[in-house]
N, CA, C and O atoms as a DFTB+ gen file, in Angstrom:
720 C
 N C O
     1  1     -13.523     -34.706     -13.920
     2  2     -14.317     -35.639     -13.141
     3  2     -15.745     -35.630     -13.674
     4  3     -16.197     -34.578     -14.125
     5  1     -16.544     -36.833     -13.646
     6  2     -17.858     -37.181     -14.051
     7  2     -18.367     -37.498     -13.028
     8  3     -17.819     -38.266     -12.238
     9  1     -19.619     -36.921     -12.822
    10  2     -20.365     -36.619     -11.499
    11  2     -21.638     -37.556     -12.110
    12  3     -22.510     -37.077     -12.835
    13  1     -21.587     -39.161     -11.638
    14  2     -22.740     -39.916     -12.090
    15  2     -23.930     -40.156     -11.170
    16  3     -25.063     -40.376     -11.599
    17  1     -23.512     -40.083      -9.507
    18  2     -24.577     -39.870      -8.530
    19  2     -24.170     -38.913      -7.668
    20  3     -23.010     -38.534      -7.510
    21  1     -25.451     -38.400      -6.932
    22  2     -25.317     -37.424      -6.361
    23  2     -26.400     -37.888      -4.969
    24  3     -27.526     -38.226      -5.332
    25  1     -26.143     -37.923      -3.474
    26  2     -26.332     -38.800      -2.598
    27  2     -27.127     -37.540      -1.970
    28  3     -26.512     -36.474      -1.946
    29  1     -28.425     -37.573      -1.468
    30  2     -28.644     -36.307      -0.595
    31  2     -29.772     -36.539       0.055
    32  3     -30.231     -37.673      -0.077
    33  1     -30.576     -35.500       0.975
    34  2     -31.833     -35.750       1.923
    35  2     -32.809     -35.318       0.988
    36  3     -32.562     -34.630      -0.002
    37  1     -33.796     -35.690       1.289
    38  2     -35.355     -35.775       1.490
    39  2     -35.189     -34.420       0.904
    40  3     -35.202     -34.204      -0.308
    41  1     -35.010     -33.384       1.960
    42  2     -35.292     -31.672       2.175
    43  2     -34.956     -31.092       0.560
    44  3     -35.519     -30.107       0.083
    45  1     -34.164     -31.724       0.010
    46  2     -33.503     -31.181      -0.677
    47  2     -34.143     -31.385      -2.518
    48  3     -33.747     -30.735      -3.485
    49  1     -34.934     -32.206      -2.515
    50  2     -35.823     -33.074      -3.507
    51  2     -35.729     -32.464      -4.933
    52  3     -35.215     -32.828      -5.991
    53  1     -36.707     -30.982      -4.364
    54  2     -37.196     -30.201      -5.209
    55  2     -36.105     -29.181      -6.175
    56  3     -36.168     -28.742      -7.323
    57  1     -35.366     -29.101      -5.353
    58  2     -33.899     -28.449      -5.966
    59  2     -33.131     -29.082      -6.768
    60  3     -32.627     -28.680      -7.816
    61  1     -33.005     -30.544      -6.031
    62  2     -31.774     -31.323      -7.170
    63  2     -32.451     -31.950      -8.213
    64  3     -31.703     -32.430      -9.065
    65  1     -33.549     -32.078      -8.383
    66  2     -34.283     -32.657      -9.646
    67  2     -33.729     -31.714     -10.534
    68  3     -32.861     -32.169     -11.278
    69  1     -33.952     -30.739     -10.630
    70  2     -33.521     -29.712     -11.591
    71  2     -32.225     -30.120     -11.951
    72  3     -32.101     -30.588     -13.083
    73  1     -31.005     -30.023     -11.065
    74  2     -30.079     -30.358     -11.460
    75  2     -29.727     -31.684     -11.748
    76  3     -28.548     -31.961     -11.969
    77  1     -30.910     -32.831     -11.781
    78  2     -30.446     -34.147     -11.915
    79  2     -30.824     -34.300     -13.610
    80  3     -30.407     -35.253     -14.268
    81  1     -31.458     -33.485     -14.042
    82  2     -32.517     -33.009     -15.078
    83  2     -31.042     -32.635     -16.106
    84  3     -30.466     -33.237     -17.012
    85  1     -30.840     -31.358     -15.420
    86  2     -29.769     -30.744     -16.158
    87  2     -28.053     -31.579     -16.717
    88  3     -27.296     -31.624     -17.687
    89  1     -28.182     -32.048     -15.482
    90  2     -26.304     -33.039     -15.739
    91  2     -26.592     -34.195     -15.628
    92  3     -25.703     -34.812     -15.041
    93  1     -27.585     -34.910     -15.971
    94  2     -27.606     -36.145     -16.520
    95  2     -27.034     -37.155     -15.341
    96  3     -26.286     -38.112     -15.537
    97  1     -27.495     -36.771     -14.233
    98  2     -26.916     -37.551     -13.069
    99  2     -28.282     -38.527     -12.236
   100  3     -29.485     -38.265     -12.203
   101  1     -27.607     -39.577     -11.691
   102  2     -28.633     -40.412     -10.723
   103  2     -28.482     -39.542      -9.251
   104  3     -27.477     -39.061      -8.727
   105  1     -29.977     -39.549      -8.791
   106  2     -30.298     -38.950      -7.356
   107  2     -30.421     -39.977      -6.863
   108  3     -30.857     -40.884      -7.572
   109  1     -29.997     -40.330      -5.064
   110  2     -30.153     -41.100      -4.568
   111  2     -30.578     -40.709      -3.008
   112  3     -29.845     -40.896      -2.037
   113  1     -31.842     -40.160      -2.965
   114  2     -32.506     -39.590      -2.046
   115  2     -32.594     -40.432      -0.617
   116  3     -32.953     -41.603      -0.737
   117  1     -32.356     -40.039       0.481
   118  2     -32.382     -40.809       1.730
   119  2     -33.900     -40.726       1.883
   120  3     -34.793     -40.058       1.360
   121  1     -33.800     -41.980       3.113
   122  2     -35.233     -42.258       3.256
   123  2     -36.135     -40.697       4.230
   124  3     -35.275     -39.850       4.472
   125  1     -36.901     -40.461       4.510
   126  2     -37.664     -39.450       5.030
   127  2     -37.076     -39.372       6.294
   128  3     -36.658     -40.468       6.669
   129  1     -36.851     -38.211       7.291
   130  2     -36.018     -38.433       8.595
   131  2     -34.758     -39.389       8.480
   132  3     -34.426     -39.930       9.535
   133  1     -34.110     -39.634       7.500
   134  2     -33.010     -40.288       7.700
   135  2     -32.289     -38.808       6.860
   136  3     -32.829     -37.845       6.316
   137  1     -30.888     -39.174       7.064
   138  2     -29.668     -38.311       6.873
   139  2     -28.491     -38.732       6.020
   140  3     -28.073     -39.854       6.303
   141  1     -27.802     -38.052       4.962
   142  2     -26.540     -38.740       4.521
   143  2     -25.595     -38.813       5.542
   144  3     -25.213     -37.740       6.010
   145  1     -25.115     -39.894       6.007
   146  2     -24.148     -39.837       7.003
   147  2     -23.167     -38.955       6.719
   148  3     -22.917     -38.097       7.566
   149  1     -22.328     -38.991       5.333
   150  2     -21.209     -38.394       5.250
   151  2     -21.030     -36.735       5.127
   152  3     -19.978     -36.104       5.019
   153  1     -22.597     -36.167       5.187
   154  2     -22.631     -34.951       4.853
   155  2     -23.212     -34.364       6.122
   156  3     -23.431     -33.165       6.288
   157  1     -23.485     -35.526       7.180
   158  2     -24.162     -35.109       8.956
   159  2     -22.034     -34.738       9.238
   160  3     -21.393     -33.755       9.608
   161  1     -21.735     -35.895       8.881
   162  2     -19.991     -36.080       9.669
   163  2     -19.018     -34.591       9.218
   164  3     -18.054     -34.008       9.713
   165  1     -19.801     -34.420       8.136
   166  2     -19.011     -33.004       7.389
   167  2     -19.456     -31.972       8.404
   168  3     -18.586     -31.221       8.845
   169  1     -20.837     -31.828       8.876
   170  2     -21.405     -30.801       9.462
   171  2     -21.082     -30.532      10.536
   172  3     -20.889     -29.371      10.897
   173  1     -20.894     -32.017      11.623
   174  2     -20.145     -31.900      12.663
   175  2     -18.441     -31.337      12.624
   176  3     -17.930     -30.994      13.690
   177  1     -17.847     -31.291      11.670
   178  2     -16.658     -31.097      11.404
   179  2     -16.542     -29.804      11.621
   180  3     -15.877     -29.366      12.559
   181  1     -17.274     -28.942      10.649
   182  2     -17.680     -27.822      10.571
   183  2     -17.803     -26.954      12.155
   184  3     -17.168     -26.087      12.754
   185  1     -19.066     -27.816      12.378
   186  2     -19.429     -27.004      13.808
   187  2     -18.122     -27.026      14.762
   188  3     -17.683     -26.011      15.302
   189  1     -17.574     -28.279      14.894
   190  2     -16.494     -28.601      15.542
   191  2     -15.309     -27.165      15.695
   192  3     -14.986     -26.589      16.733
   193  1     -14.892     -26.908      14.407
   194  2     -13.751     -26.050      14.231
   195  2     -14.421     -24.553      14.876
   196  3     -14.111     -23.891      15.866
   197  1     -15.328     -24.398      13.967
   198  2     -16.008     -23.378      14.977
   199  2     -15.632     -23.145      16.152
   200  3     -14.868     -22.244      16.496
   201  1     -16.202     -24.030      16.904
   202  2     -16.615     -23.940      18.491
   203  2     -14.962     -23.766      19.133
   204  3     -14.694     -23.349      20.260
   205  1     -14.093     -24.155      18.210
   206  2     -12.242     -24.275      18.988
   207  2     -11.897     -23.034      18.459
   208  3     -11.034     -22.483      19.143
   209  1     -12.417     -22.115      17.061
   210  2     -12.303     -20.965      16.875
   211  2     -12.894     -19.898      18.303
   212  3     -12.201     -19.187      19.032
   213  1     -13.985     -20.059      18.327
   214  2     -14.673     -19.025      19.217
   215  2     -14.078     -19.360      20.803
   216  3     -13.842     -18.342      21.452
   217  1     -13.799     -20.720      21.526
   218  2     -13.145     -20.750      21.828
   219  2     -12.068     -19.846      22.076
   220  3     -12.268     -19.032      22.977
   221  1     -11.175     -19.811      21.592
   222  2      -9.846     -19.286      21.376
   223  2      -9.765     -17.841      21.516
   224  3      -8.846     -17.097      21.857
   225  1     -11.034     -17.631      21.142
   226  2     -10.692     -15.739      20.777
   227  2     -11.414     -15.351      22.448
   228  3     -12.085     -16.062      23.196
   229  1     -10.815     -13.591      22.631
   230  2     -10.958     -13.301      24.007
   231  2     -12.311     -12.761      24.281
   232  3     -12.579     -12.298      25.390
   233  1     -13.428     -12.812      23.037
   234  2     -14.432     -12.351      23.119
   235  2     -16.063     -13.212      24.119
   236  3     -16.134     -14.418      23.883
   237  1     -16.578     -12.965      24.559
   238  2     -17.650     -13.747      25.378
   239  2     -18.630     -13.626      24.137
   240  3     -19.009     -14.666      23.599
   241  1     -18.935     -12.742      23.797
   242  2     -20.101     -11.955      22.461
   243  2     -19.454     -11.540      20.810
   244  3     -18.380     -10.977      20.601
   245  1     -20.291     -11.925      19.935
   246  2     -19.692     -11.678      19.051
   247  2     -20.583     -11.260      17.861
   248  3     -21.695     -11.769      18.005
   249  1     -20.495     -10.504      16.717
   250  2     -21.219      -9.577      16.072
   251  2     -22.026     -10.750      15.194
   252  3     -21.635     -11.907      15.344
   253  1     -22.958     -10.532      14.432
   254  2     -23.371     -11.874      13.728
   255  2     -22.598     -11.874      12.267
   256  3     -22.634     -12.976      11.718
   257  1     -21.800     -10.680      11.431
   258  2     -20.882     -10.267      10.944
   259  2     -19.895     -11.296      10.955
   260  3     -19.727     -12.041       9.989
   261  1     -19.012     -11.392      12.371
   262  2     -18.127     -12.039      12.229
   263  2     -18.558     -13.727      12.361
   264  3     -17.945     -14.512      11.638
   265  1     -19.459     -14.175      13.157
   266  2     -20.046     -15.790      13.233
   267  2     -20.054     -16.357      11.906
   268  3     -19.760     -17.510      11.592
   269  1     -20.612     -14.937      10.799
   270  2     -20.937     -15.799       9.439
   271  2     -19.746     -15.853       8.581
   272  3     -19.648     -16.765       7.760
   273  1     -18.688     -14.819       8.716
   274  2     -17.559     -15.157       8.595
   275  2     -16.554     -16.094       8.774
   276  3     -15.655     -16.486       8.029
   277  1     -17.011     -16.492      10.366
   278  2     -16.375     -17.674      10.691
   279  2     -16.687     -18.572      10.022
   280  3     -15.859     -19.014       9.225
   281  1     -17.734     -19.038      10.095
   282  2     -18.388     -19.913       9.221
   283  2     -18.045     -20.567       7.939
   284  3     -17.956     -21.740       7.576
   285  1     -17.849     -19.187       7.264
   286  2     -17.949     -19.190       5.944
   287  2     -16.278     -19.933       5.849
   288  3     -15.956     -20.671       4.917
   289  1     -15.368     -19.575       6.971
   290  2     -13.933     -19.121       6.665
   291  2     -13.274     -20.709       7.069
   292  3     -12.178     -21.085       6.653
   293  1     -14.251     -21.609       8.033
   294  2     -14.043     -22.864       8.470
   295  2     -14.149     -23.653       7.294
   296  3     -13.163     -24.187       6.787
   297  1     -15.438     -23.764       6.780
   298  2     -15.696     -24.476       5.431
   299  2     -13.868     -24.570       4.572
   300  3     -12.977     -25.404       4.413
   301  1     -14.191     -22.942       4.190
   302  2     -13.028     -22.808       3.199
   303  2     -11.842     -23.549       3.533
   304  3     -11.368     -24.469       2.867
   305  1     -11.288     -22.973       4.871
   306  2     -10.224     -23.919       5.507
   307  2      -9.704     -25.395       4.767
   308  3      -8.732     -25.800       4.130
   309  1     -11.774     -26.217       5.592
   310  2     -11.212     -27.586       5.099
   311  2     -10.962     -28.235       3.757
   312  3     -10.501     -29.362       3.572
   313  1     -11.380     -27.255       2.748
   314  2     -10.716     -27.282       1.532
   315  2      -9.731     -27.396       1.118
   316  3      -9.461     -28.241       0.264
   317  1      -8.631     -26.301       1.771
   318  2      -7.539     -26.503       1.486
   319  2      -6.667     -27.279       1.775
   320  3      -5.578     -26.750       1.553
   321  1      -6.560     -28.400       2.209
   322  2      -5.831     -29.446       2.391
   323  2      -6.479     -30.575       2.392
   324  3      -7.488     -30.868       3.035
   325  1      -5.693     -31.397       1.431
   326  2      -6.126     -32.637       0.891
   327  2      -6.818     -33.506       1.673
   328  3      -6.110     -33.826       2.627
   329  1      -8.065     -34.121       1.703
   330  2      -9.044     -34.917       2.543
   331  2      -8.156     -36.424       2.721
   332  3      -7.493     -37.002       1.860
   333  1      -8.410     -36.835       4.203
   334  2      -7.908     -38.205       4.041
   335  2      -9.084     -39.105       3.400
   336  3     -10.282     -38.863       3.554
   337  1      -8.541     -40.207       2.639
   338  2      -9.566     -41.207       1.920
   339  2     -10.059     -40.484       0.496
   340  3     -10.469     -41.187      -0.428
   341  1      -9.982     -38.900       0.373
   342  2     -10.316     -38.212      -0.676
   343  2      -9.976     -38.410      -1.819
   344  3      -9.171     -39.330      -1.968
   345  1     -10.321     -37.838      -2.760
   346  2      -9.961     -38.231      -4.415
   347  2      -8.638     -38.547      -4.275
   348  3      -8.286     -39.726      -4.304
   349  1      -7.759     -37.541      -4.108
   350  2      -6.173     -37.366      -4.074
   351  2      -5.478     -37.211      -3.015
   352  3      -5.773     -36.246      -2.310
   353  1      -4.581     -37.924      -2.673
   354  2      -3.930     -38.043      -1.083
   355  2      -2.524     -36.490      -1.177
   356  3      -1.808     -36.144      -0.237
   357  1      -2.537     -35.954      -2.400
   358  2      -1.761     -34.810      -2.380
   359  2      -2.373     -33.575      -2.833
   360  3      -1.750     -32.513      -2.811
   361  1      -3.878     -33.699      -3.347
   362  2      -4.255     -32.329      -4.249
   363  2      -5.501     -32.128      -2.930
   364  3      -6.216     -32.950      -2.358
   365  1      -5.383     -30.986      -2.826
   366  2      -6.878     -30.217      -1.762
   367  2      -8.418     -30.446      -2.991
   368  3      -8.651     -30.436      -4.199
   369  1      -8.987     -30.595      -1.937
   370  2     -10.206     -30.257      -3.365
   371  2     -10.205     -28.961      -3.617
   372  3     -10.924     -28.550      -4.528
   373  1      -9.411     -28.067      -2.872
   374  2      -9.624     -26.882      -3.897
   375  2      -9.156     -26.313      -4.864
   376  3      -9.540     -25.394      -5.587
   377  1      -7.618     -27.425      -4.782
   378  2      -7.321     -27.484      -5.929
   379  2      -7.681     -27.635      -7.049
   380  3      -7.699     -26.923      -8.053
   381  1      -8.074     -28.972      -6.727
   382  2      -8.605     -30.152      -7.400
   383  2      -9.997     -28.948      -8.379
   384  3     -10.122     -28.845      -9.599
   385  1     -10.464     -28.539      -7.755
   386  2     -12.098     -27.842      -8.178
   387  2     -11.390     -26.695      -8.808
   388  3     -11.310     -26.978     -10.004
   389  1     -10.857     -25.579      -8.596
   390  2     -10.053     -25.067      -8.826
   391  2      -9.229     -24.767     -10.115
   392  3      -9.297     -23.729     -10.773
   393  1      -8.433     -25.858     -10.369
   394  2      -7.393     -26.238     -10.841
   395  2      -5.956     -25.037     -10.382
   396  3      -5.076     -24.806     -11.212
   397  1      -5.942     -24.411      -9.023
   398  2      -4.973     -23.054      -8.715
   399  2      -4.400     -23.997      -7.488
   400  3      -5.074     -24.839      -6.895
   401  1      -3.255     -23.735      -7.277
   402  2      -2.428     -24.072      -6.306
   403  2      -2.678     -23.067      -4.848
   404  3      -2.556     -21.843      -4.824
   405  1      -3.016     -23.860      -3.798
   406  2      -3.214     -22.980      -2.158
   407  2      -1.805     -22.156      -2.099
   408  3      -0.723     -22.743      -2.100
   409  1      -1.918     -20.866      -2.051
   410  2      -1.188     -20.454      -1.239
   411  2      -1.356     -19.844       0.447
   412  3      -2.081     -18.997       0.968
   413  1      -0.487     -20.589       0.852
   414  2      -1.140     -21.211       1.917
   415  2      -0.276     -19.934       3.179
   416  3      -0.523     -19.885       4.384
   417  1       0.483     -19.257       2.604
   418  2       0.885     -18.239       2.851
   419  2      -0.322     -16.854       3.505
   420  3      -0.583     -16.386       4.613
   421  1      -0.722     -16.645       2.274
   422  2      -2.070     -16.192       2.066
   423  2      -3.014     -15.950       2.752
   424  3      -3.369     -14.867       3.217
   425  1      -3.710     -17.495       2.899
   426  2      -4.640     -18.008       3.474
   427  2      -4.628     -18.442       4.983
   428  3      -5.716     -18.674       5.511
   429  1      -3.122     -18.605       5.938
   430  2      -3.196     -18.814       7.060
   431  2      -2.352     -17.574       7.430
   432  3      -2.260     -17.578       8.658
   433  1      -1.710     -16.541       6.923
   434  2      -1.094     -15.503       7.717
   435  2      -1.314     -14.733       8.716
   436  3      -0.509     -14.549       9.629
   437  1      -2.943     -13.979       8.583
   438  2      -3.340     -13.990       9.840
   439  2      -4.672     -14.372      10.342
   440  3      -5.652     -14.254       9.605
   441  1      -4.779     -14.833      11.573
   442  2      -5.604     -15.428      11.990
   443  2      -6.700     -14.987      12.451
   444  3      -6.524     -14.084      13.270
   445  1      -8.123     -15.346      12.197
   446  2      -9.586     -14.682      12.451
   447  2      -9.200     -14.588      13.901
   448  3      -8.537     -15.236      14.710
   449  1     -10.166     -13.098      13.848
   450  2     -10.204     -12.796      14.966
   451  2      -9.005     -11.798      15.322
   452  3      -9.464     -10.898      16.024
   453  1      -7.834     -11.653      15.127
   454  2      -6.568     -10.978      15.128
   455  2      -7.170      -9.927      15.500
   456  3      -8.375      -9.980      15.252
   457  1      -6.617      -8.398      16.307
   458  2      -6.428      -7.045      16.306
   459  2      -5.404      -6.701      14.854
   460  3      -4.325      -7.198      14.532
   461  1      -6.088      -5.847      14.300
   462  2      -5.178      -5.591      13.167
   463  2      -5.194      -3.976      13.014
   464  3      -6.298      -3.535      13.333
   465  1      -3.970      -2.637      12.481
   466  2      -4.574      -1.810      11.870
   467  2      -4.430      -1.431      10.883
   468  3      -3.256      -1.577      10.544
   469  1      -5.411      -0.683       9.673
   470  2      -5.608      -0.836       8.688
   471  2      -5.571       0.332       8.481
   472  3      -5.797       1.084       9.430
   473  1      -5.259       0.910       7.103
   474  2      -5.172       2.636       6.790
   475  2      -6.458       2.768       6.083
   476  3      -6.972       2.091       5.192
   477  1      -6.881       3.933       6.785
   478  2      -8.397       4.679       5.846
   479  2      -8.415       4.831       4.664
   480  3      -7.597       5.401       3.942
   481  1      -9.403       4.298       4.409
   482  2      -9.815       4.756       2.667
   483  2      -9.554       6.396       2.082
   484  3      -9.797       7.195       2.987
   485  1      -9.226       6.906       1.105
   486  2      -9.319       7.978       0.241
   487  2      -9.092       9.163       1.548
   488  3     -10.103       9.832       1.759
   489  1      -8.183       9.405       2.214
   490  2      -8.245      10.172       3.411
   491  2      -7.064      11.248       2.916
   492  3      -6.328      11.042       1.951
   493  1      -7.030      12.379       3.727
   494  2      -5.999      13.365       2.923
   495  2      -5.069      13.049       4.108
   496  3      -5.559      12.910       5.228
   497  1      -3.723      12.927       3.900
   498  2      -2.748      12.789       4.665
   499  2      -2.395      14.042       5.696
   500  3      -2.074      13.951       6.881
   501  1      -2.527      15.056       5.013
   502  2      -2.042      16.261       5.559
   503  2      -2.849      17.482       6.925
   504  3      -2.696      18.671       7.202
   505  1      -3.662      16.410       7.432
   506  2      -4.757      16.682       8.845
   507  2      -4.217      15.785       9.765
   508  3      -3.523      14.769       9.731
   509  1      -5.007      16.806      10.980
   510  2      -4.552      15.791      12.292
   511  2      -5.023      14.464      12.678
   512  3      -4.597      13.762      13.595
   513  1      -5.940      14.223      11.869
   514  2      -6.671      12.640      11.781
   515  2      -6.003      11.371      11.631
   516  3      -4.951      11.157      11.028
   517  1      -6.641      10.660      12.170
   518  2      -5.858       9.130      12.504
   519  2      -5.933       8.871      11.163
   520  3      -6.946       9.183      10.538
   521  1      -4.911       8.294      10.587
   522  2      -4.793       7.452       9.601
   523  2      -5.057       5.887       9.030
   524  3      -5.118       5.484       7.869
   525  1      -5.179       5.218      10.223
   526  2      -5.533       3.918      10.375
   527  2      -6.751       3.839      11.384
   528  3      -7.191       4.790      12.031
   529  1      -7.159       2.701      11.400
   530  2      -8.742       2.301      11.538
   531  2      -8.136       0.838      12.682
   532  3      -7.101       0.190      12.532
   533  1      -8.982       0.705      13.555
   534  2      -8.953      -0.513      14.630
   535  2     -10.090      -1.396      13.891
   536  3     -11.179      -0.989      13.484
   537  1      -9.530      -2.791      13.817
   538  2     -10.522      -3.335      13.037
   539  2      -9.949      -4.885      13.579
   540  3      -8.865      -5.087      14.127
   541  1     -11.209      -6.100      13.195
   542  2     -10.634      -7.357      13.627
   543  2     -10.486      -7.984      12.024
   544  3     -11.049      -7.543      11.022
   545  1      -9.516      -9.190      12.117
   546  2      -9.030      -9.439      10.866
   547  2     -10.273     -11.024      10.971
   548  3     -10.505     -11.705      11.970
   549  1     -10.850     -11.181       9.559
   550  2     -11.839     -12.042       9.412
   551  2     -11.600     -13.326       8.478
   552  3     -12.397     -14.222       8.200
   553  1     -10.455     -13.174       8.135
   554  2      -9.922     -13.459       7.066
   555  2      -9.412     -13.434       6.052
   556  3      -9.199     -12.227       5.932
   557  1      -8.819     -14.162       4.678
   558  2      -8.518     -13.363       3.605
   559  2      -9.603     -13.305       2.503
   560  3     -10.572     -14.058       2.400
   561  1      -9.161     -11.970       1.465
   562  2     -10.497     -11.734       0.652
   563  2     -10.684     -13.141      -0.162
   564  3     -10.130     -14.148       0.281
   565  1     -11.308     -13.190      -1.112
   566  2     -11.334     -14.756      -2.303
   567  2     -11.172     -13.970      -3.830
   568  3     -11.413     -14.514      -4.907
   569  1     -10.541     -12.065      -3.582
   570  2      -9.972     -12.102      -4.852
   571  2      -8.836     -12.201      -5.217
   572  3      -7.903     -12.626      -4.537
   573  1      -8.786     -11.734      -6.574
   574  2      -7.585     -12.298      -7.021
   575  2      -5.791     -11.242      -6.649
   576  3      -4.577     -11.414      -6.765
   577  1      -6.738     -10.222      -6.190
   578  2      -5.502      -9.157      -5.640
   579  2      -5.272      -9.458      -3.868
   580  3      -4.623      -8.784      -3.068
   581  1      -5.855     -10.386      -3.699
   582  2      -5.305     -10.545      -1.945
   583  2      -6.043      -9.590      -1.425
   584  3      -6.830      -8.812      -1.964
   585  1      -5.545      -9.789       0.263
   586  2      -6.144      -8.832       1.188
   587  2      -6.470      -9.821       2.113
   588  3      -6.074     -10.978       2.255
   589  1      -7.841      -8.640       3.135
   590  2      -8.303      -9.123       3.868
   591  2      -9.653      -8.537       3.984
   592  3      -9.908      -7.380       3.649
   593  1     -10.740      -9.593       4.598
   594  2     -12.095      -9.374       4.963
   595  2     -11.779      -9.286       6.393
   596  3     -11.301     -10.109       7.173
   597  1     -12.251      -7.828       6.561
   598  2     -12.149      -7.001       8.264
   599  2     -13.190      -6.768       8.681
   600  3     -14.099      -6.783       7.851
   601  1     -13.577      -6.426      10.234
   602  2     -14.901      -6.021      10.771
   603  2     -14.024      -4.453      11.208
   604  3     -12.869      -4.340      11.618
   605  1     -15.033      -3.389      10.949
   606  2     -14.155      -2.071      11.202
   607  2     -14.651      -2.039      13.042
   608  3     -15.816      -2.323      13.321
   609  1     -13.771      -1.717      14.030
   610  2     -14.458      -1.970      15.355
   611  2     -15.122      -0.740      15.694
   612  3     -15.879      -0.897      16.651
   613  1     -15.096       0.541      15.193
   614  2     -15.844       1.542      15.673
   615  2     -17.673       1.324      15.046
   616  3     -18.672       1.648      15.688
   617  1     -17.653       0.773      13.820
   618  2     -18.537       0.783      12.914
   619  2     -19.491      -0.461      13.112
   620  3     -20.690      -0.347      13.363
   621  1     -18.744      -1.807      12.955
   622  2     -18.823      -2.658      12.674
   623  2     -19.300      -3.337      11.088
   624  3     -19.888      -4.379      10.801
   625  1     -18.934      -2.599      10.536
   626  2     -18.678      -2.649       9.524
   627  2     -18.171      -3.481       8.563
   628  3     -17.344      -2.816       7.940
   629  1     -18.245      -4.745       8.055
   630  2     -17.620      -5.320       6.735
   631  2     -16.556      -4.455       5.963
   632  3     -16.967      -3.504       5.298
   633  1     -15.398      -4.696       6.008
   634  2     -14.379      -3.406       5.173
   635  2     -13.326      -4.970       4.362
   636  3     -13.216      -6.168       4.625
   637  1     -12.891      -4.243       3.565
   638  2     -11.722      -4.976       2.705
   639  2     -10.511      -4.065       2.774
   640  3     -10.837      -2.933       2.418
   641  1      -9.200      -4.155       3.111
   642  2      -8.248      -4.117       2.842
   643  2      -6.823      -4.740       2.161
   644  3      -6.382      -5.787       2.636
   645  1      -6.394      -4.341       1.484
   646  2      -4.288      -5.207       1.169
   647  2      -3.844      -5.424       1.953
   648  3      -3.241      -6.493       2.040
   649  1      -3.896      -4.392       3.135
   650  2      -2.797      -4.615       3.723
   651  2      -2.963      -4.418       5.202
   652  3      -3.545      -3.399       5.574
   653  1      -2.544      -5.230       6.038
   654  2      -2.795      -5.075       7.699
   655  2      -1.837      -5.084       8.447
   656  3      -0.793      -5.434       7.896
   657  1      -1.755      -4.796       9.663
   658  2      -0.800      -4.279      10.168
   659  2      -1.316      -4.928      11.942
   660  3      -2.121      -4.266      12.596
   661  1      -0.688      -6.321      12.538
   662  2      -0.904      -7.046      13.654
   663  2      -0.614      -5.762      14.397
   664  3       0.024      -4.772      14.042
   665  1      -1.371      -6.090      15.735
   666  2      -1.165      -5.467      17.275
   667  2      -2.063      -6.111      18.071
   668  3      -3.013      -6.770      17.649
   669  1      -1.783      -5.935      19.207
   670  2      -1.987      -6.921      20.441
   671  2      -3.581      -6.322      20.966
   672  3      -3.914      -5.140      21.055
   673  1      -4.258      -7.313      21.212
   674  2      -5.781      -6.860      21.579
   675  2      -5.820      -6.252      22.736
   676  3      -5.076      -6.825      23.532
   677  1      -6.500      -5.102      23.308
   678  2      -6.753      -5.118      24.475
   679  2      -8.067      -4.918      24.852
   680  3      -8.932      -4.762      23.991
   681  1      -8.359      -4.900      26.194
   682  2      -9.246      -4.753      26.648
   683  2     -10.633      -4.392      25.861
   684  3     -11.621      -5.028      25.495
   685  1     -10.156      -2.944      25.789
   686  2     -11.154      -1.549      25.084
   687  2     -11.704      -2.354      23.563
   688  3     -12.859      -2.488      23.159
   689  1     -10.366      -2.822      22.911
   690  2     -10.994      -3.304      21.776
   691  2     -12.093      -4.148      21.815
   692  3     -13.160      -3.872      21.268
   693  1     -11.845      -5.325      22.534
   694  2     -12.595      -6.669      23.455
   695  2     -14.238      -6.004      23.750
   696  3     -15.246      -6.333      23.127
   697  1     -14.172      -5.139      24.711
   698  2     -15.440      -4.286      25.203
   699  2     -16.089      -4.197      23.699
   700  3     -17.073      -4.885      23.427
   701  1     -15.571      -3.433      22.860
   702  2     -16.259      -2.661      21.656
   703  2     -16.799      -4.199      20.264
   704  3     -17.586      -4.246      19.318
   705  1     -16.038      -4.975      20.775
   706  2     -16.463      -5.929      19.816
   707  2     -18.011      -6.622      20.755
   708  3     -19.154      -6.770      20.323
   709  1     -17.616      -6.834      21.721
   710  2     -18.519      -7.928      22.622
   711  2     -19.720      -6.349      22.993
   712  3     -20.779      -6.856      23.364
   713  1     -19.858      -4.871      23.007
   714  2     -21.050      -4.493      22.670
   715  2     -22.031      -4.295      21.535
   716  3     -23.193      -3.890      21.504
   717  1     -21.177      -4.715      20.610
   718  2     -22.130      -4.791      19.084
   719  2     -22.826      -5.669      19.182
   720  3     -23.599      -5.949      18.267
């Protein structure tokens, strides 16, 4: 694909010159206080899924850890499946950008927010110590060995794991997320 204009706000001026500089592209700057519609409609989209995410989960409070996760994890989402009106009525743009096929397996198995447990890092098996860790599932990692991006719930902590292991939320967990 050849990227000949590039449509954007005011705010943004000083940044894309550079890149209008660099790739040989036309800027087509909105007027001052005006907005690209199609990139306000994206934002609402965005916020939208959000708000039916947080929604959903049993938490009232939530770490700023996991919000930016969410965040980050909504975007990605609408990537993966092909936009209506979009370039291609069968390829995702993340394909498309990409050139890797969604596995979509992967990517929706378990769901933000989940109770999950996870086995400790580098731990000696042979003590009376818990072996697994209470943690919420945040999503999956973006490498190339899989996994998952976890919040550890004692810690709160950012952790990566392979491999997780569903169980049912309760209460105590709920408390410990919504006091961080």
């Amino acid at each position: 694909y050849t990227i000949s204009v590039i449509h954007c706000d005011q705010e943004f001026r000083r940044m894309m010159d550079v890149v209008a500089d660099e790739l040989d592209v036309e800027m087509n700057y909105t007027n001052t206080d005006d907005h690209q519609p199609e990139a306000e409609r994206n934002n609402c989209t965005i916020k939208e899924r959000i708000r039916a995410t947080v929604n959903r989960l049993p938490f009232k409070k939530m770490p700023k850890v996991m919000i930016r996760k969410l965040a980050a994890l909504c975007v990605k989402q609408l990537n993966l499946f092909p936009a209506k009106g979009g370039v291609s009525p069968y390829l995702s743009p993340y394909t498309i950008m990409s050139g890797k096929a969604v596995d979509y397996e992967k990517e929706l198995k378990v769901p933000f927010g989940q109770s999950v447990q996870v086995p400790k890092e580098n731990q000696p098996t042979n003590t009376p110590e818990p072996r697994t860790l209470d943690a919420i599932c945040l999503g999956p990692t973006s490498n190339k060995q899989g996994g998952y991006d976890l919040m550890a719930v004692r810690t709160g902590k950012l952790i990566t794991r392979a491999r997780v292991t569903e169980v049912p939320m309760t209460d105590l967990l709920i408390r410990a997320v919504e006091e961080m």
